[in-house]
PQR file with spaces between the fields and no chain letter, atoms N, CA, C, O and H, PARSE charges and radii, in Angstrom:
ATOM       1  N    UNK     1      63.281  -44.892  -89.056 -0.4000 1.5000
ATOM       2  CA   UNK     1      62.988  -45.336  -87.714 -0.0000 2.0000
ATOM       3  C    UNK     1      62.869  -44.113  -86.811  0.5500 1.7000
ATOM       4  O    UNK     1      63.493  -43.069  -87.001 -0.5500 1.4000
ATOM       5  N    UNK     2      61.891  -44.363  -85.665 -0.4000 1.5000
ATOM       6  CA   UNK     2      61.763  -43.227  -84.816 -0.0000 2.0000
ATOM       7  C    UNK     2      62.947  -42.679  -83.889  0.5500 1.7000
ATOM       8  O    UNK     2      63.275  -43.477  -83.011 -0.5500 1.4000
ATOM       9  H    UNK     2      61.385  -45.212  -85.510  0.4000 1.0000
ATOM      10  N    UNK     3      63.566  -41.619  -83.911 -0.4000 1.5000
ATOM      11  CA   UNK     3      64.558  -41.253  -82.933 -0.0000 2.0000
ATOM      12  C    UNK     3      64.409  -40.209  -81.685  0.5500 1.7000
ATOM      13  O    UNK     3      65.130  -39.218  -81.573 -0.5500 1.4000
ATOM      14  H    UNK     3      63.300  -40.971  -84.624  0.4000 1.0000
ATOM      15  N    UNK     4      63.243  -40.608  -80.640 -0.4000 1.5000
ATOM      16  CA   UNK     4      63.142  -39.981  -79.871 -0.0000 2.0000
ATOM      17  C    UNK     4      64.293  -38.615  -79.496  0.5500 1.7000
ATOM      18  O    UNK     4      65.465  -38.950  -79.663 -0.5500 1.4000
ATOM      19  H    UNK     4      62.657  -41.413  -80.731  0.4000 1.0000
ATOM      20  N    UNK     5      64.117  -37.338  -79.080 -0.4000 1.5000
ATOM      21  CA   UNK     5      65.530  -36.986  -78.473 -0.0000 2.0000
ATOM      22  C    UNK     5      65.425  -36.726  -76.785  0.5500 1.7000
ATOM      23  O    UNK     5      64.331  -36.705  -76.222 -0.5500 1.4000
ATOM      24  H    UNK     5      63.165  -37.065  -78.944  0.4000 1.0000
ATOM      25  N    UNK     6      66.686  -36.537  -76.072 -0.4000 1.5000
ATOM      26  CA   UNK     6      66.260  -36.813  -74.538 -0.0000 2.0000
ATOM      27  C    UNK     6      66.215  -35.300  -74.632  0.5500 1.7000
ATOM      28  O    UNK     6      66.647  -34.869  -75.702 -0.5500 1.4000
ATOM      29  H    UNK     6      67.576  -36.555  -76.529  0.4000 1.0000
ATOM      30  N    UNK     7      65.755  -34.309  -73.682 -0.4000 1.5000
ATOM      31  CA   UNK     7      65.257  -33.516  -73.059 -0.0000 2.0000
ATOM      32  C    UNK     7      66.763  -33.297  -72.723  0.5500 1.7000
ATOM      33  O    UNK     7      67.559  -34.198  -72.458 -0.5500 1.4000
ATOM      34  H    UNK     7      65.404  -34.659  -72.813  0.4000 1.0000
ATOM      35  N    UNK     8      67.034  -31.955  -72.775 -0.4000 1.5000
ATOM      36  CA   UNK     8      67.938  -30.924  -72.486 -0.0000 2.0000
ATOM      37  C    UNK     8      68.680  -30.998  -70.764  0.5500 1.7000
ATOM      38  O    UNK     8      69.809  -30.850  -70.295 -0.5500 1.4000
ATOM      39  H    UNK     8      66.387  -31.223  -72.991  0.4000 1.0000
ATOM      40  N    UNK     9      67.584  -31.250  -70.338 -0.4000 1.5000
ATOM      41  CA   UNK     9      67.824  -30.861  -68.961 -0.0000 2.0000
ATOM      42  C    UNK     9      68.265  -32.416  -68.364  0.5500 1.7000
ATOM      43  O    UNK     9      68.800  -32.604  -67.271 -0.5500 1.4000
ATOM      44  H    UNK     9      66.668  -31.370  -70.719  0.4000 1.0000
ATOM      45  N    UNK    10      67.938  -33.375  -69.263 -0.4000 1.5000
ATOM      46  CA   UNK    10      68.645  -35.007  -68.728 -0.0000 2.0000
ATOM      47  C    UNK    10      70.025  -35.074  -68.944  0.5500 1.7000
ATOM      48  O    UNK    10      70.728  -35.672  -68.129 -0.5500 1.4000
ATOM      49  H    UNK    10      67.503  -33.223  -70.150  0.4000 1.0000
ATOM      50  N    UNK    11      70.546  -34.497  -70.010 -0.4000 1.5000
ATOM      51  CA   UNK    11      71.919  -34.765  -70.402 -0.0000 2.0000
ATOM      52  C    UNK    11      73.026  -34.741  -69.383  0.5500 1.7000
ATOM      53  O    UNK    11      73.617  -35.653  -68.805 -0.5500 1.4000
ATOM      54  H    UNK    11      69.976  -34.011  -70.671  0.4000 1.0000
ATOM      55  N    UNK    12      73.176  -32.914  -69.312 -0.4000 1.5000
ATOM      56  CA   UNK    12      74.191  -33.182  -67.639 -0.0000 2.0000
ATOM      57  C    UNK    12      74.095  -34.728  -66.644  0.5500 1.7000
ATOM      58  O    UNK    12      75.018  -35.490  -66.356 -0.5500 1.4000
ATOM      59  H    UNK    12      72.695  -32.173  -69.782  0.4000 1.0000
ATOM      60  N    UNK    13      72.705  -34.816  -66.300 -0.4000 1.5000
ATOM      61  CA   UNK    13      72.676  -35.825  -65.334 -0.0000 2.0000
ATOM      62  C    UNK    13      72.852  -37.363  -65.964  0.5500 1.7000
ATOM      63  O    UNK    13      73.325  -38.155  -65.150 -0.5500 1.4000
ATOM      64  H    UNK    13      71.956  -34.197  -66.535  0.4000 1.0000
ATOM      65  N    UNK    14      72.555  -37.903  -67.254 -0.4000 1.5000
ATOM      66  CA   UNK    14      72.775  -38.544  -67.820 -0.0000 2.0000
ATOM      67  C    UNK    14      74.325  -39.047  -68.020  0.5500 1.7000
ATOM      68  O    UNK    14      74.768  -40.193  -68.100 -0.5500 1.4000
ATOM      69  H    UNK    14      72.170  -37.260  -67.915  0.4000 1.0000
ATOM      70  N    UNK    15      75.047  -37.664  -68.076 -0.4000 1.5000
ATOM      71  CA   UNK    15      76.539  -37.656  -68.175 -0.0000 2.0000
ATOM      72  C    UNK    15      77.454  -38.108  -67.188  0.5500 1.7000
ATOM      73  O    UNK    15      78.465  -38.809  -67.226 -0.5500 1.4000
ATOM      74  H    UNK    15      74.687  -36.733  -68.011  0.4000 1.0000
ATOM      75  N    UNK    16      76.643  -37.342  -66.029 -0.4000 1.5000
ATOM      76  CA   UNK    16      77.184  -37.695  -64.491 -0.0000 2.0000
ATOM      77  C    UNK    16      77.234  -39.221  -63.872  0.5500 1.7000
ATOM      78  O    UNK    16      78.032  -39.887  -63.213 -0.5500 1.4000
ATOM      79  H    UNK    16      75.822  -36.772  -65.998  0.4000 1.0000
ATOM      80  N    UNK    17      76.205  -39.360  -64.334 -0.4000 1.5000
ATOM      81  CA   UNK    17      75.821  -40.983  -63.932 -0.0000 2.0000
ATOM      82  C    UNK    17      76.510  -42.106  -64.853  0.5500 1.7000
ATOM      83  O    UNK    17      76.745  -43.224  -64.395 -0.5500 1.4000
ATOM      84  H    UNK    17      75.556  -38.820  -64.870  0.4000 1.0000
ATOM      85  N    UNK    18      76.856  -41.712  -66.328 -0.4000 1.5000
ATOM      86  CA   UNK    18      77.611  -42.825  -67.451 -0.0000 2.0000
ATOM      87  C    UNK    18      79.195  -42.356  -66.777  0.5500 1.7000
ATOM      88  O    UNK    18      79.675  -43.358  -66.247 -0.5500 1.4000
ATOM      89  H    UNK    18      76.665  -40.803  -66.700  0.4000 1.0000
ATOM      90  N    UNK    19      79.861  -41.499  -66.681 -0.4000 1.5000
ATOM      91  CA   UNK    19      81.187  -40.962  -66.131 -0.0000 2.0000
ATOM      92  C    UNK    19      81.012  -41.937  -64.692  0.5500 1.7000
ATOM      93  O    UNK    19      81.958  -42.709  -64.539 -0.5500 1.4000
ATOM      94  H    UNK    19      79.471  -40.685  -67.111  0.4000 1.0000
ATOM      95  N    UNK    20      80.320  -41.982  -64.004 -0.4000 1.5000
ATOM      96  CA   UNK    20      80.405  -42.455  -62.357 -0.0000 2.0000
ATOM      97  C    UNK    20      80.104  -44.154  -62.750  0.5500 1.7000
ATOM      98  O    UNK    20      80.514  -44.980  -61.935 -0.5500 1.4000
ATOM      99  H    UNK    20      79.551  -41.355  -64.128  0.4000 1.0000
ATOM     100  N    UNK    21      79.360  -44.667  -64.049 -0.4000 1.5000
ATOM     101  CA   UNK    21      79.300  -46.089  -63.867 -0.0000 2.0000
ATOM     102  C    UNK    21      80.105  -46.072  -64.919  0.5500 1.7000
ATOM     103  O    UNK    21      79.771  -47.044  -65.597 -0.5500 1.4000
ATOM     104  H    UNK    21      79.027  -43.997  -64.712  0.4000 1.0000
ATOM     105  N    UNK    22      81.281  -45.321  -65.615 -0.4000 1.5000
ATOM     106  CA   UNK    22      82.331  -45.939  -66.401 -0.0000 2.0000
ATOM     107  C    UNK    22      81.958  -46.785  -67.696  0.5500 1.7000
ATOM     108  O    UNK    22      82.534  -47.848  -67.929 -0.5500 1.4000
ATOM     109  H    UNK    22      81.552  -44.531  -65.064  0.4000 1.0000
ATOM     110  N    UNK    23      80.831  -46.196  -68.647 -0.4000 1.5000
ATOM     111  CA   UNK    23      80.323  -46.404  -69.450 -0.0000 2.0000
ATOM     112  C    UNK    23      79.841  -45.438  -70.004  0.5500 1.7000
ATOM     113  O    UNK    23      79.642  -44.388  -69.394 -0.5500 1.4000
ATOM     114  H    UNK    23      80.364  -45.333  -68.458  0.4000 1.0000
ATOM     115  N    UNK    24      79.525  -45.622  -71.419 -0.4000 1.5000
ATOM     116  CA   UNK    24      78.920  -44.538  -72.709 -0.0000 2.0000
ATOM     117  C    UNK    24      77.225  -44.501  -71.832  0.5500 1.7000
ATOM     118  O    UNK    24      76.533  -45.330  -71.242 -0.5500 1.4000
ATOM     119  H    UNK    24      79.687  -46.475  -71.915  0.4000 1.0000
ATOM     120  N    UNK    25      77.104  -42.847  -72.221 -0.4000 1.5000
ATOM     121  CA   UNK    25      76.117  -42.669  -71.838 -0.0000 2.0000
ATOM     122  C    UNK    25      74.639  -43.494  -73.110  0.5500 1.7000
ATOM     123  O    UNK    25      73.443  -43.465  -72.818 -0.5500 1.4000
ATOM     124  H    UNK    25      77.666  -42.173  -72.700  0.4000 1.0000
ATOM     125  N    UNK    26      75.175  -44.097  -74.359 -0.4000 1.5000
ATOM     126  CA   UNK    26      74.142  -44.249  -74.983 -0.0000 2.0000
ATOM     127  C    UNK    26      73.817  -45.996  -73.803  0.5500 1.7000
ATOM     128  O    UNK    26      72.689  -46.377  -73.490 -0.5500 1.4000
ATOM     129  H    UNK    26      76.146  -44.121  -74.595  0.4000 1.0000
ATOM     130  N    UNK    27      75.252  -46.779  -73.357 -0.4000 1.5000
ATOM     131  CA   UNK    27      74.913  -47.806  -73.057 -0.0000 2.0000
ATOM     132  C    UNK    27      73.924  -47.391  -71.843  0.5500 1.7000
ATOM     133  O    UNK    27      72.908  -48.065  -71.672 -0.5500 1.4000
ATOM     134  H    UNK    27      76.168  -46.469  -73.611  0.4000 1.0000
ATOM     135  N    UNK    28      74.184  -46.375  -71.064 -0.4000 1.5000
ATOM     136  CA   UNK    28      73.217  -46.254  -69.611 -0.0000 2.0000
ATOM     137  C    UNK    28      71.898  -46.076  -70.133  0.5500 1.7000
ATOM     138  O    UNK    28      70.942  -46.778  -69.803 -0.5500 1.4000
ATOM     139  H    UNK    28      75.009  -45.827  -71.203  0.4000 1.0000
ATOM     140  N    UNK    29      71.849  -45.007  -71.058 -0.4000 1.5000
ATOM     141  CA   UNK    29      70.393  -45.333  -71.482 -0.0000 2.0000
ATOM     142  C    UNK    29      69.616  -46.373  -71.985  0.5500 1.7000
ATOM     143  O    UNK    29      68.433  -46.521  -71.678 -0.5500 1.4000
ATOM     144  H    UNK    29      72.626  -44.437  -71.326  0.4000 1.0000
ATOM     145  N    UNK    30      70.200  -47.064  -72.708 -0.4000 1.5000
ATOM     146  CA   UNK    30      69.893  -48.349  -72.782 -0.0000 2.0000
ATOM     147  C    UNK    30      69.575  -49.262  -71.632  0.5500 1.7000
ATOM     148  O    UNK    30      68.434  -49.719  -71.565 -0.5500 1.4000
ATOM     149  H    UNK    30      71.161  -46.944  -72.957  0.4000 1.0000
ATOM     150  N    UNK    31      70.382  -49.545  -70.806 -0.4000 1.5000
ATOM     151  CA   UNK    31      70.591  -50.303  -69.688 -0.0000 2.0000
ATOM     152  C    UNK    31      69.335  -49.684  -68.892  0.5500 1.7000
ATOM     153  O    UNK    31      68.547  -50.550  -68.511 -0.5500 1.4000
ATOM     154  H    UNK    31      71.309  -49.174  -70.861  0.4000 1.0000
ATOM     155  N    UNK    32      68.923  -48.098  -68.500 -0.4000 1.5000
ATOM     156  CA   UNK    32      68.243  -47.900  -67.928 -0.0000 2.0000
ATOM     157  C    UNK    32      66.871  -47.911  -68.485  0.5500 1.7000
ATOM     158  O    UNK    32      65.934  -48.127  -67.716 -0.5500 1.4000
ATOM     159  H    UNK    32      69.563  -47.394  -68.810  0.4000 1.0000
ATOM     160  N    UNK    33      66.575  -47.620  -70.227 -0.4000 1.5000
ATOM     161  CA   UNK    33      65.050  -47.752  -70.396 -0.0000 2.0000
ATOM     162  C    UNK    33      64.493  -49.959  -70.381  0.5500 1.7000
ATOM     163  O    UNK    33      63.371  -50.365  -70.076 -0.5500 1.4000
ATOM     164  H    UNK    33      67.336  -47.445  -70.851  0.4000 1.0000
ATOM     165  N    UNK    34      65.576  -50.777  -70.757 -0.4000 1.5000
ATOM     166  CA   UNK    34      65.204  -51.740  -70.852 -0.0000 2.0000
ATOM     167  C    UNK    34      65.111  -52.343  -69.186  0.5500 1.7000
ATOM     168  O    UNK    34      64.776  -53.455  -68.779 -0.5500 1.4000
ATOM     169  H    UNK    34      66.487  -50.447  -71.005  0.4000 1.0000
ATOM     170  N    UNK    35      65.366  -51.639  -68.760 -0.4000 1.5000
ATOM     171  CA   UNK    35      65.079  -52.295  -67.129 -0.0000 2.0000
ATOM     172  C    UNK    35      63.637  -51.419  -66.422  0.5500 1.7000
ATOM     173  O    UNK    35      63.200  -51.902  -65.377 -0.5500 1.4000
ATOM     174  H    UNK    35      65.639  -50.736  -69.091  0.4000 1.0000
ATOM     175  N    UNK    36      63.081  -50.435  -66.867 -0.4000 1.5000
ATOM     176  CA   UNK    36      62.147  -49.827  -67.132 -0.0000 2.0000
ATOM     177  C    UNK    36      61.274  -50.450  -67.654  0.5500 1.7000
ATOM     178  O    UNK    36      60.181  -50.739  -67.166 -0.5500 1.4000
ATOM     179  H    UNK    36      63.436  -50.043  -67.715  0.4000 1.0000
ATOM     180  N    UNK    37      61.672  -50.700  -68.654 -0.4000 1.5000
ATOM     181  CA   UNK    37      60.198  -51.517  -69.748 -0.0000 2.0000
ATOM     182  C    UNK    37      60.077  -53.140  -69.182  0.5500 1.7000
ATOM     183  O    UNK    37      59.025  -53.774  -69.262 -0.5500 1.4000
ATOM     184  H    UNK    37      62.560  -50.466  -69.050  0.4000 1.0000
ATOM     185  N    UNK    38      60.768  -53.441  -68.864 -0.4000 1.5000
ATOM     186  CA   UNK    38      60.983  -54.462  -67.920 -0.0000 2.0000
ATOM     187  C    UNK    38      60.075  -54.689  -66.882  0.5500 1.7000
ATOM     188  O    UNK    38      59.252  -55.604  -66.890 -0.5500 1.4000
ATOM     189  H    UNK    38      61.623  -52.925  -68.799  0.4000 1.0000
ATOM     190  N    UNK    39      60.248  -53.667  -65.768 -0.4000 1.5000
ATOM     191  CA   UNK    39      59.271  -53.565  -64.451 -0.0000 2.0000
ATOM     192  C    UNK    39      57.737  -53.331  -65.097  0.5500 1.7000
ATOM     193  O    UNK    39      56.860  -54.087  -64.679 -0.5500 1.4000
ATOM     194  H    UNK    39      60.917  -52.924  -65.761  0.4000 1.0000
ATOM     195  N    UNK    40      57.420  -52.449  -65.968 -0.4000 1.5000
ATOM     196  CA   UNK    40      56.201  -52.562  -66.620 -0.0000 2.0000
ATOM     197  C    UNK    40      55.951  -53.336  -67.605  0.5500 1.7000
ATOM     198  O    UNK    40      54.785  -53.145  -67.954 -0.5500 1.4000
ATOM     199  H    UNK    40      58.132  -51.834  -66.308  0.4000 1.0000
ATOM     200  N    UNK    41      56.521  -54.220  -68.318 -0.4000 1.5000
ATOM     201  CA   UNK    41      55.785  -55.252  -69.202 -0.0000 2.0000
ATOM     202  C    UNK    41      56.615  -56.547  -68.815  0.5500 1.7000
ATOM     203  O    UNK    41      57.772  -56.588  -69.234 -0.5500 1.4000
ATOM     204  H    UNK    41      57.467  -54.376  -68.035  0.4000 1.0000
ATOM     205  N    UNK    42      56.096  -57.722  -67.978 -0.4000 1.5000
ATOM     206  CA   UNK    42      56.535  -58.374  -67.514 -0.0000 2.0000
ATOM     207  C    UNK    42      57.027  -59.895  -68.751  0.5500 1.7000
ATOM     208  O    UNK    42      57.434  -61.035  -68.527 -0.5500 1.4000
ATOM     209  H    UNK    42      55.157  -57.689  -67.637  0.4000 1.0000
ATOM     210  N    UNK    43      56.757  -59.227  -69.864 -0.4000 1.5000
ATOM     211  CA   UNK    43      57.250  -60.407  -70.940 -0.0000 2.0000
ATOM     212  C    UNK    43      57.957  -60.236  -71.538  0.5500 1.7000
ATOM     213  O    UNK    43      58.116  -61.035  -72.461 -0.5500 1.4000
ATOM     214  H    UNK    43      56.427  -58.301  -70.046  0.4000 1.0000
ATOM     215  N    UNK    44      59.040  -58.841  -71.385 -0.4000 1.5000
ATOM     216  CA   UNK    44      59.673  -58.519  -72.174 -0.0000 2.0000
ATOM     217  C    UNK    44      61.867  -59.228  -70.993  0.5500 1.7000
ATOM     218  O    UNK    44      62.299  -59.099  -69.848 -0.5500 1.4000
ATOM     219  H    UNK    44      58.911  -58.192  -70.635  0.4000 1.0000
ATOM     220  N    UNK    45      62.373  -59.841  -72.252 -0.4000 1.5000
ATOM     221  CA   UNK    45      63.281  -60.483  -72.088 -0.0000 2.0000
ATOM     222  C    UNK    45      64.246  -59.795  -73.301  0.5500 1.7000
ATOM     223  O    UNK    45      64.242  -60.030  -74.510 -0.5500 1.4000
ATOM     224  H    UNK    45      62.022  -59.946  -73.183  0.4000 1.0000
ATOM     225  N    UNK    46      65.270  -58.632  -72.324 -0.4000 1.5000
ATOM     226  CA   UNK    46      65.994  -58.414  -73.505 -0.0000 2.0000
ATOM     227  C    UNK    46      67.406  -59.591  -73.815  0.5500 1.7000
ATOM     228  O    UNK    46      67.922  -60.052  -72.797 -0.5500 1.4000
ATOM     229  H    UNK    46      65.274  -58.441  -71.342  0.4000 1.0000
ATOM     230  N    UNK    47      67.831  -59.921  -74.819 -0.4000 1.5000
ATOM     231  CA   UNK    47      69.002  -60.493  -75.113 -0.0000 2.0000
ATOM     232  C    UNK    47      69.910  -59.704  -75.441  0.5500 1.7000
ATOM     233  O    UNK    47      69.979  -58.476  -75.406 -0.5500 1.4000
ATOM     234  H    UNK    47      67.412  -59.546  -75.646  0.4000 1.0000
ATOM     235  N    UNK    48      70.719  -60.612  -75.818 -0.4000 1.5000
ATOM     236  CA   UNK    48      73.025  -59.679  -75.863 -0.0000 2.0000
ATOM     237  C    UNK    48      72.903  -59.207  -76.909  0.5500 1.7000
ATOM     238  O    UNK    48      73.609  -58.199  -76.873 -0.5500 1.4000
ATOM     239  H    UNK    48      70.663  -61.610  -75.847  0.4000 1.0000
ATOM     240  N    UNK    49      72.214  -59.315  -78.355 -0.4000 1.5000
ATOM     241  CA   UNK    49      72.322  -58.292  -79.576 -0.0000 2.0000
ATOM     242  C    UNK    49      71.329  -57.710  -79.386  0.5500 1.7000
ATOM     243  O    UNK    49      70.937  -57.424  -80.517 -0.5500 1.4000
ATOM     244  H    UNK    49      71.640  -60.134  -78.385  0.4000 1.0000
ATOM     245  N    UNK    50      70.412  -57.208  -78.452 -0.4000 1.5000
ATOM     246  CA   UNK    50      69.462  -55.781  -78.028 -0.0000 2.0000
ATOM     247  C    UNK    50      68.082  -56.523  -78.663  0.5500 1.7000
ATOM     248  O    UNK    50      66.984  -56.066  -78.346 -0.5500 1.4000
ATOM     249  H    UNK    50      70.730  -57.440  -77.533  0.4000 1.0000
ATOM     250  N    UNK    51      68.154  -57.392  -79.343 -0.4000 1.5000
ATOM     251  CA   UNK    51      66.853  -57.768  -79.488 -0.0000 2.0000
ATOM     252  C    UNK    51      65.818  -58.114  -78.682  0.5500 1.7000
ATOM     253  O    UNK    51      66.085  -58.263  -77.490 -0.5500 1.4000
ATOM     254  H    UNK    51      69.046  -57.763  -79.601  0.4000 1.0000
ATOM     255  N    UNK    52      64.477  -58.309  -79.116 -0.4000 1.5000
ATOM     256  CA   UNK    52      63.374  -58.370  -77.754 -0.0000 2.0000
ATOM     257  C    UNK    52      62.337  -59.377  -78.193  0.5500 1.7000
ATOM     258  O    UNK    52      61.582  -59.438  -79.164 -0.5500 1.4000
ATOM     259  H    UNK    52      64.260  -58.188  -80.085  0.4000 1.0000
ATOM     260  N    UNK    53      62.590  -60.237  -77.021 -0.4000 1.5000
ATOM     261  CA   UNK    53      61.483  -61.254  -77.418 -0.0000 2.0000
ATOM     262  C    UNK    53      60.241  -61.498  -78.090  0.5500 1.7000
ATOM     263  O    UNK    53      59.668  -60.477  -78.471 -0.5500 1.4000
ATOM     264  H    UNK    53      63.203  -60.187  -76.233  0.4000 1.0000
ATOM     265  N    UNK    54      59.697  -62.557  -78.326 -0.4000 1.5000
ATOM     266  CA   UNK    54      58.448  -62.290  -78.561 -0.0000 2.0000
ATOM     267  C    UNK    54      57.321  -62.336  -77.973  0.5500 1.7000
ATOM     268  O    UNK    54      56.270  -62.763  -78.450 -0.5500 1.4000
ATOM     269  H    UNK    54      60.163  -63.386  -78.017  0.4000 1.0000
ATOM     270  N    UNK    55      57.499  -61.900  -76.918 -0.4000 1.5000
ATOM     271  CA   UNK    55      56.608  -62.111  -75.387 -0.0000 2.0000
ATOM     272  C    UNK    55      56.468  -60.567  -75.374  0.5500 1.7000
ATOM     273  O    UNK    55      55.592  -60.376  -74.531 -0.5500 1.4000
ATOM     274  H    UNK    55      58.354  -61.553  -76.530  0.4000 1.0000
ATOM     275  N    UNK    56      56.733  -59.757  -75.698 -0.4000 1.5000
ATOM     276  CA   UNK    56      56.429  -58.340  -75.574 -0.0000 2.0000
ATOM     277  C    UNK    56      55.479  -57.817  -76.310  0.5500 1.7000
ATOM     278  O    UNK    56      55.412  -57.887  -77.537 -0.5500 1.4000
ATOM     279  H    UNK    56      57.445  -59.912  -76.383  0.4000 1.0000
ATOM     280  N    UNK    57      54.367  -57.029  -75.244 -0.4000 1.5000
ATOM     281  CA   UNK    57      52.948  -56.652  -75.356 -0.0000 2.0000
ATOM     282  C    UNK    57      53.127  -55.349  -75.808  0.5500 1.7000
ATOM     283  O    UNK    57      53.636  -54.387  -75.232 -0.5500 1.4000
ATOM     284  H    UNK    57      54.422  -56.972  -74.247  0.4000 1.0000
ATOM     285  N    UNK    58      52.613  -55.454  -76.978 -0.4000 1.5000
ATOM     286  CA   UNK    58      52.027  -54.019  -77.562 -0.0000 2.0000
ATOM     287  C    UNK    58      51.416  -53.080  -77.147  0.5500 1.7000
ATOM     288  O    UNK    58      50.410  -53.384  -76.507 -0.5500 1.4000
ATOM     289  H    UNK    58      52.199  -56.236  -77.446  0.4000 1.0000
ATOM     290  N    UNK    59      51.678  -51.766  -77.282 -0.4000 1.5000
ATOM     291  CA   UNK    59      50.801  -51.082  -76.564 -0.0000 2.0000
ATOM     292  C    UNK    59      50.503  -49.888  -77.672  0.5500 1.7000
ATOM     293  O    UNK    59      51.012  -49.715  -78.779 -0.5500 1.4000
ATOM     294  H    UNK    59      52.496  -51.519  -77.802  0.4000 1.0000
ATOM     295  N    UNK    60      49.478  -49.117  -76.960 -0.4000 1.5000
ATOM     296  CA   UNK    60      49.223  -47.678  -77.888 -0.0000 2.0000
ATOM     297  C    UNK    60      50.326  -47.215  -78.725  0.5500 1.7000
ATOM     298  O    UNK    60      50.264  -47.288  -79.952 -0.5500 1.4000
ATOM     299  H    UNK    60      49.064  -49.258  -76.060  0.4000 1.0000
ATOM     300  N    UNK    61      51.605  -46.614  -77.935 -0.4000 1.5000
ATOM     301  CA   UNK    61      53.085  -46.118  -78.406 -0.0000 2.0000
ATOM     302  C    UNK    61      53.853  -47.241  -78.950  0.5500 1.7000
ATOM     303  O    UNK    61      55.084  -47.269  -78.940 -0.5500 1.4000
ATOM     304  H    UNK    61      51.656  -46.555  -76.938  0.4000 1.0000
ATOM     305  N    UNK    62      53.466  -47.720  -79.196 -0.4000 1.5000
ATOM     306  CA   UNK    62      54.954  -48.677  -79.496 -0.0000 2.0000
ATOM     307  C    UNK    62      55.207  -48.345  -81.414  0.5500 1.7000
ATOM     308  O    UNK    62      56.067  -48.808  -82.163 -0.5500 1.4000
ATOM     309  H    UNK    62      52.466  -47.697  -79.204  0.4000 1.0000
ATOM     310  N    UNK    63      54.114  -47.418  -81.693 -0.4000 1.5000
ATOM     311  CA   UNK    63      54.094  -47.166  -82.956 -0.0000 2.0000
ATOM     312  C    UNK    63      53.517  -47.943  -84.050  0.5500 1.7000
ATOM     313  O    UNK    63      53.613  -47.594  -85.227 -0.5500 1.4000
ATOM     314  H    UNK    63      53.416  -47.042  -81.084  0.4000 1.0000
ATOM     315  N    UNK    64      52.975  -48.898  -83.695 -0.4000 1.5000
ATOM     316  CA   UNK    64      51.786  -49.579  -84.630 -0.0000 2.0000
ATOM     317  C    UNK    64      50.413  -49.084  -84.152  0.5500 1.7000
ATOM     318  O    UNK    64      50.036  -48.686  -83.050 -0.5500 1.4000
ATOM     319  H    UNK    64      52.897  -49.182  -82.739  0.4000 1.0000
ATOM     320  N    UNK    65      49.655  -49.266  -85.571 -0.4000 1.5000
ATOM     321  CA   UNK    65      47.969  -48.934  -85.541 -0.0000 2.0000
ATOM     322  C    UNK    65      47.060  -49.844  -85.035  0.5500 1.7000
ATOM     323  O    UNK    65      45.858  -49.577  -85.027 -0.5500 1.4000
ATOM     324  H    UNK    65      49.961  -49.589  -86.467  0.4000 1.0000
């Protein structure tokens, strides 16, 4: 599976912000790209085990041909 990595220069601030909302920084990232993908693909409905509907539109990246 693909494992993007974040950019060097996000971490500190990444850190600052999971320490100040009292959570693991993997949950903020989470929390923050699915509310992201959210505002731009208006069919996407995440649920409580991270799974994603089937209302979510494919795009170029999503890693299929």
């Amino acid at each position: 599976m693909y494992s993007p990595k974040v950019k060097e220069d996000l971490i500190p601030i990444l850190y600052r912000l999971a320490r100040q909302e009292q959570k693991p920084m993997t949950a903020l990232v989470d929390e923050m790209l699915r509310s992201e993908i959210a505002q731009r693909n208006g069919h996407f409905k995440p649920s409580s085990d991270g799974t994603v509907s089937k209302g979510v539109k494919k795009t170029a990246d999503a890693g299929g041909s």
